[in-house]
LUMVEXFI-271036 format. One line per field, with one value per atom (N, C-alpha, C): residue in three letters; chain; atom name; y, x, z. Coordinates in pm, whole numbers, plus 32768, in hexadecimal, padded with zeros to 4 digits. Atoms other than C-alpha are relative to their C-alpha. Layout:
! residues N
r <- (ALA  ...)
c <- (A  ...)
a <- (CA  ...)
y <- (Y  ...)
x <- (X  ...)
z <- (Z  ...)
***
This chain:
! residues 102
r <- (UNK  UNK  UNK  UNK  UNK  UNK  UNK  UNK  UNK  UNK  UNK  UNK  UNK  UNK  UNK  UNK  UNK  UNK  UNK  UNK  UNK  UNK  UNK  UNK  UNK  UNK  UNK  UNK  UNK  UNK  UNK  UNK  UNK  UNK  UNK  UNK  UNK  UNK  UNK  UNK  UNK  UNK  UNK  UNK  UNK  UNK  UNK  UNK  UNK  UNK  UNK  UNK  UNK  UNK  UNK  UNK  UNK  UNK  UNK  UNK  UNK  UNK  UNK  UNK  UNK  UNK  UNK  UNK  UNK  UNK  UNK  UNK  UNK  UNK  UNK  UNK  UNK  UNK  UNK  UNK  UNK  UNK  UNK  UNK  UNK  UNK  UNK  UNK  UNK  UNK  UNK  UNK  UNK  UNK  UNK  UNK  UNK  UNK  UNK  UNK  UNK  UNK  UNK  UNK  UNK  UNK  UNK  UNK  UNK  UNK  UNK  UNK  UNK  UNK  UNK  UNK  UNK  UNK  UNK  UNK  UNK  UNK  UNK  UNK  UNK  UNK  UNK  UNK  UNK  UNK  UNK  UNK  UNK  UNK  UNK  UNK  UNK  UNK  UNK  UNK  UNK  UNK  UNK  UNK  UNK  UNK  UNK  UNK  UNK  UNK  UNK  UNK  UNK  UNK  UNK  UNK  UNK  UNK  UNK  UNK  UNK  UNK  UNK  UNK  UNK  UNK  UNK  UNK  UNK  UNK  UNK  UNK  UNK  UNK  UNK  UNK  UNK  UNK  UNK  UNK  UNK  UNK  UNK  UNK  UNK  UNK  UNK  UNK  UNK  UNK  UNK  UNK  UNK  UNK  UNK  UNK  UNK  UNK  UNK  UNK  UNK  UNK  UNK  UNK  UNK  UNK  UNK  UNK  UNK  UNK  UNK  UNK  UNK  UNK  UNK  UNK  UNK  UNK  UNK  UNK  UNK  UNK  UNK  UNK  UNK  UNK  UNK  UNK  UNK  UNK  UNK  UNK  UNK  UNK  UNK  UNK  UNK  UNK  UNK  UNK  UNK  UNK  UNK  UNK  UNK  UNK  UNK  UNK  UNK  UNK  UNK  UNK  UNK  UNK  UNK  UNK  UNK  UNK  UNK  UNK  UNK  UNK  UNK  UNK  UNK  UNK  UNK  UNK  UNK  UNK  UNK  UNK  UNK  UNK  UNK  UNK  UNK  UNK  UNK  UNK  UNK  UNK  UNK  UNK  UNK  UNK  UNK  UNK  UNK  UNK  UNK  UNK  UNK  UNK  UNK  UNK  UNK  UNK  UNK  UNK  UNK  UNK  UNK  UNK  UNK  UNK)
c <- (A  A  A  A  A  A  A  A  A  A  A  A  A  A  A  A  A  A  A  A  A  A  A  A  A  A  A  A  A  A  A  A  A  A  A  A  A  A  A  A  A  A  A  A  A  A  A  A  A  A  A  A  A  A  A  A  A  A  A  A  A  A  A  A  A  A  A  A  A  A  A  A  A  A  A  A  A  A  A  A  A  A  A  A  A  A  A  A  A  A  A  A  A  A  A  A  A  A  A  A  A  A  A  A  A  A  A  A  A  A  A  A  A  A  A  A  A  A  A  A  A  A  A  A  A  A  A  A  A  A  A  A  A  A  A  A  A  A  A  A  A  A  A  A  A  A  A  A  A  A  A  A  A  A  A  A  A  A  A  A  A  A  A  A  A  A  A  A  A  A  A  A  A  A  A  A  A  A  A  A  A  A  A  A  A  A  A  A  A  A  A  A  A  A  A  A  A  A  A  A  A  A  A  A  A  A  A  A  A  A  A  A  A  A  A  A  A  A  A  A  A  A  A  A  A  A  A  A  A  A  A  A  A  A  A  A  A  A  A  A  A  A  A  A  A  A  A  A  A  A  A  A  A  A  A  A  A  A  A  A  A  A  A  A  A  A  A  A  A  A  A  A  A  A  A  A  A  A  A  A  A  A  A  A  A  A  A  A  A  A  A  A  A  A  A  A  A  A  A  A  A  A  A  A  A  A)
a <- (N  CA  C  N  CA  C  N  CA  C  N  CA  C  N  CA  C  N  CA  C  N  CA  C  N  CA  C  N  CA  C  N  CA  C  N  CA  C  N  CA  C  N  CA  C  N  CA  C  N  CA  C  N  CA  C  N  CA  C  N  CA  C  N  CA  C  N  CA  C  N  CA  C  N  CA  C  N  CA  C  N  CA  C  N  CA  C  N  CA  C  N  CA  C  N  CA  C  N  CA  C  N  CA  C  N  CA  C  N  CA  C  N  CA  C  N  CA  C  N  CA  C  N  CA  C  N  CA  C  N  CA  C  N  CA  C  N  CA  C  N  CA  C  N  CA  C  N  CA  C  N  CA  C  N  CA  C  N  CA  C  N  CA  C  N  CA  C  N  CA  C  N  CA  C  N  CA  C  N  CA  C  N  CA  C  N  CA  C  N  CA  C  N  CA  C  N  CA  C  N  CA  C  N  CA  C  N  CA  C  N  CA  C  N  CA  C  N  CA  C  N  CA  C  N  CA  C  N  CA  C  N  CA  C  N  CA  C  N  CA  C  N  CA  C  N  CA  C  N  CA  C  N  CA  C  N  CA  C  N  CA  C  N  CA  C  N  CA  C  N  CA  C  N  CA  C  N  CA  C  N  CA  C  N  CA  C  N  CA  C  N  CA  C  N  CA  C  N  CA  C  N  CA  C  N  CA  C  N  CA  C  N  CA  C  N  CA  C  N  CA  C  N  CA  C  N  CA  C  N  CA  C  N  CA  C  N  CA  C  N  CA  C  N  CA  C  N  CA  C  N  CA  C  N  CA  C)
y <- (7F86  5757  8026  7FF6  5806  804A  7F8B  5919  7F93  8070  57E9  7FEE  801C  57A7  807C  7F73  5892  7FC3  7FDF  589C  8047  7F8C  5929  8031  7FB3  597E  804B  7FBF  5A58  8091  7F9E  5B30  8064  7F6A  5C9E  7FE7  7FEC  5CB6  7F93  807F  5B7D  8034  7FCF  5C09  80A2  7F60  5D7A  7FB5  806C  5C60  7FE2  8023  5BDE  8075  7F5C  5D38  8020  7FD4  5D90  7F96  8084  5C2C  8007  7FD2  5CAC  804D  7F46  5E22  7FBD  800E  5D62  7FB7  805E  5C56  808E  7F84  5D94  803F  7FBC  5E55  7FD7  8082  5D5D  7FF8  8003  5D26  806A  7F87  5E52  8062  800C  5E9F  7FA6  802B  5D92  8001  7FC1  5E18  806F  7F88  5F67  7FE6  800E  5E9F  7FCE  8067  5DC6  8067  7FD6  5EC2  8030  7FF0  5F17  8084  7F86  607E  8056  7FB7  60D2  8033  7F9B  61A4  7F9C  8023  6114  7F70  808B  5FB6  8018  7FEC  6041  8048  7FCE  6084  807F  7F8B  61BE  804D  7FE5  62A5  80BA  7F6B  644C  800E  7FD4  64F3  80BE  7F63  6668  8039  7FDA  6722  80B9  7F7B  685D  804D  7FC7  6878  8085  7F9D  69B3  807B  7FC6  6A6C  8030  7FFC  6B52  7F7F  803F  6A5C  7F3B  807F  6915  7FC1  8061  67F7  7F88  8073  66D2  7F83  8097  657D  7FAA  8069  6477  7F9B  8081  6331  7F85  8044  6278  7F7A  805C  6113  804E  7FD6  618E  807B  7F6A  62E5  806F  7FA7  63ED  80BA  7FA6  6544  807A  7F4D  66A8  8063  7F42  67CE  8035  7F89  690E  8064  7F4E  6A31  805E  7FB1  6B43  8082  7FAE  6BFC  8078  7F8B  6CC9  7F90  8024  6C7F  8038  802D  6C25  802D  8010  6C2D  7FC8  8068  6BB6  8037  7FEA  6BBD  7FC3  8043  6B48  8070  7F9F  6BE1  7FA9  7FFE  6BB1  7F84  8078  6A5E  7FED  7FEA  6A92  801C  7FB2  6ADA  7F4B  8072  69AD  8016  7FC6  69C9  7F5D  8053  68E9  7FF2  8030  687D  8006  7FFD  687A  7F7C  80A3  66DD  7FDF  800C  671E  7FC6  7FEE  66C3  8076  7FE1  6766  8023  800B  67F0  8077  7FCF  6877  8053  7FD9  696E  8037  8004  6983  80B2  7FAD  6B0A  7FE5  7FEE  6B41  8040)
x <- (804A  AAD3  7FE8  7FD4  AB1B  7F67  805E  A9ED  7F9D  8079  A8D7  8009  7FF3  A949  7FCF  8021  A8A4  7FDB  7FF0  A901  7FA7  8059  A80D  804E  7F8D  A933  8030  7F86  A9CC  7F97  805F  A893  7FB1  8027  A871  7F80  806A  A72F  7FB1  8062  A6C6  8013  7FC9  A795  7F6B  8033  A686  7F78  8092  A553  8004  7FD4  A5E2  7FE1  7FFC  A5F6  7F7C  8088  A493  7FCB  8023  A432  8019  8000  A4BD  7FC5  8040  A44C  7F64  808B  A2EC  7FDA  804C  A2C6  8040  7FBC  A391  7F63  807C  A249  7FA5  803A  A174  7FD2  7FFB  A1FB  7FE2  803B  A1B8  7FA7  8072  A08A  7FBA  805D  9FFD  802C  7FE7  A0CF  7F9A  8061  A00C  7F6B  8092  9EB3  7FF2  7FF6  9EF7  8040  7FCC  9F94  7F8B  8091  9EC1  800B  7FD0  9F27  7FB0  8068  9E32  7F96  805C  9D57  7F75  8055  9C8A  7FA6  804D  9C4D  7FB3  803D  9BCB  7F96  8083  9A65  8010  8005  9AA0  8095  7FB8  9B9D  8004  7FEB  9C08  8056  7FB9  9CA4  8015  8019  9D1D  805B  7FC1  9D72  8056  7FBC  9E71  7FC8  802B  9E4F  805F  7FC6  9E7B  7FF1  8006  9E14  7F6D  8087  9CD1  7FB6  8054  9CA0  8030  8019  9CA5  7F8B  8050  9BA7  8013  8023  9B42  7FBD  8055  9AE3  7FE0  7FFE  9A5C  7F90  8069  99E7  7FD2  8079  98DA  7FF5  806C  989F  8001  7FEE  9861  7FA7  802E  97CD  808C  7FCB  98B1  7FDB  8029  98B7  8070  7F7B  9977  7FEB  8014  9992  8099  7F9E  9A2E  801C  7FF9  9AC7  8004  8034  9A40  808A  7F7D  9B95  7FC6  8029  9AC8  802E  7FDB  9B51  7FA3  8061  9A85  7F6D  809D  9922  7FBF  806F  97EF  7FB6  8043  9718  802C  7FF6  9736  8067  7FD6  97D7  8067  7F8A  991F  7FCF  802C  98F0  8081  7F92  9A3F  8084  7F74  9BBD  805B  7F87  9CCA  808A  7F72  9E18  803B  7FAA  9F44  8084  7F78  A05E  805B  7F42  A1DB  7FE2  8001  A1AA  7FA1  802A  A0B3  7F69  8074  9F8E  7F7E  8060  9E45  7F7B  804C  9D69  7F55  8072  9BEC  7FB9  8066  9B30  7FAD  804F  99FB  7FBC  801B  9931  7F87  807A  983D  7F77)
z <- (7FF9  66B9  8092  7F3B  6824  7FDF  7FBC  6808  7FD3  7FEC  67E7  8070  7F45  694E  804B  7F99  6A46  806E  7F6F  6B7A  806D  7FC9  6C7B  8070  7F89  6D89  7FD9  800B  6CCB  7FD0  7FEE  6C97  805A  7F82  6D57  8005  7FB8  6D4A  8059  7F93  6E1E  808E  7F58  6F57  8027  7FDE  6F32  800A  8000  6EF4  80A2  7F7F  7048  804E  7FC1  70D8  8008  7FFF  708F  803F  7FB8  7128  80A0  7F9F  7258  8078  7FDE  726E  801C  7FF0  7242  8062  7F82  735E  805F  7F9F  7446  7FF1  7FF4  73EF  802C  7FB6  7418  80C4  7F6B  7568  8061  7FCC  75D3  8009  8002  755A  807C  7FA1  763B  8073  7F8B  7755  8045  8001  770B  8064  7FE0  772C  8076  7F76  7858  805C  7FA3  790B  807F  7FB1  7A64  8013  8002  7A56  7F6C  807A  78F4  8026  800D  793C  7FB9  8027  783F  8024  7FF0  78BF  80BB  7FB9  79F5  803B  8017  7A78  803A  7FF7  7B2D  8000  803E  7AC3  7FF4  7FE7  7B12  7FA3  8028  7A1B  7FFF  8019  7A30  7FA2  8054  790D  8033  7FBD  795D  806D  7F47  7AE3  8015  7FAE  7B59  7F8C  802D  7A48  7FBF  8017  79D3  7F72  8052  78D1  7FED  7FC7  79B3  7FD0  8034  794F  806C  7FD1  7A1E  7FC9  802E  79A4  803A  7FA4  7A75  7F98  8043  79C9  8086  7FC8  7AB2  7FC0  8040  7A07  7F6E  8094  78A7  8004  8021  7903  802E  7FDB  78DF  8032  7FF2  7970  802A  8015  794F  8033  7F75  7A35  7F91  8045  7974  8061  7F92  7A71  7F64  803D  7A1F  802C  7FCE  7AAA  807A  7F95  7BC1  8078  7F99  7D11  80AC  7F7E  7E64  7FD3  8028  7DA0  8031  7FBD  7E21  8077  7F96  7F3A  8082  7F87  80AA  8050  7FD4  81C5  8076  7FA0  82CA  804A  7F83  838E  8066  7F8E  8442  7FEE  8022  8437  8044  7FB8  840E  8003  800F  8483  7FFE  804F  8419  80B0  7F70  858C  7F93  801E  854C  7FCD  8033  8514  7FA2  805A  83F9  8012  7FC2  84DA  7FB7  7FFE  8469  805A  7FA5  854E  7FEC  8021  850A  8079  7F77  8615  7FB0  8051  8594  8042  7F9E  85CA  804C  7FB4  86B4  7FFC)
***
């Protein structure tokens, strides 16, 4: 009687069992790439984020330690108070230079 004999080599689905055994330590691994990485954002205490720079409906995030805090533009440009403290110009070699007024 041959079909009482079973073979487990000769059975497809062990090789896709295998396959998924794979796909899962691969995830895995990279998942705790994710967490360990020193580049997360999240595992660090202070932390800038800007949401669509350069546009009226920019957002700022800055997390402090575990207080966070959000600046919204309001899309008006040079708002506020205060007045002229001087004029900076920029040299050929990228130099910066400040003369403050009088």
């Amino acid at each position: 009687m041959r079909f009482l004999d079973n073979d487990d080599a000769d059975d497809p689905i062990l090789s896709v069992v295998n396959l998924i055994d794979v796909f899962l330590v691969i995830t895995a691994i990279l998942m705790v790439q994710v967490v360990v990485n020193p580049l997360n954002p999240y595992t660090q205490d202070k932390v800038t984020v800007i949401e669509n720079p350069g546009t009226p409906e920019m957002r700022i995030t800055i997390k402090d330690g575990t207080e966070l805090t959000r600046y919204e533009a309001s899309g008006d440009i040079g708002e506020g108070q205060g007045v002229r403290a001087g004029t900076t110009y920029q040299l050929d070699d990228g130099r910066m230079i400040y003369v403050p007024e009088q």
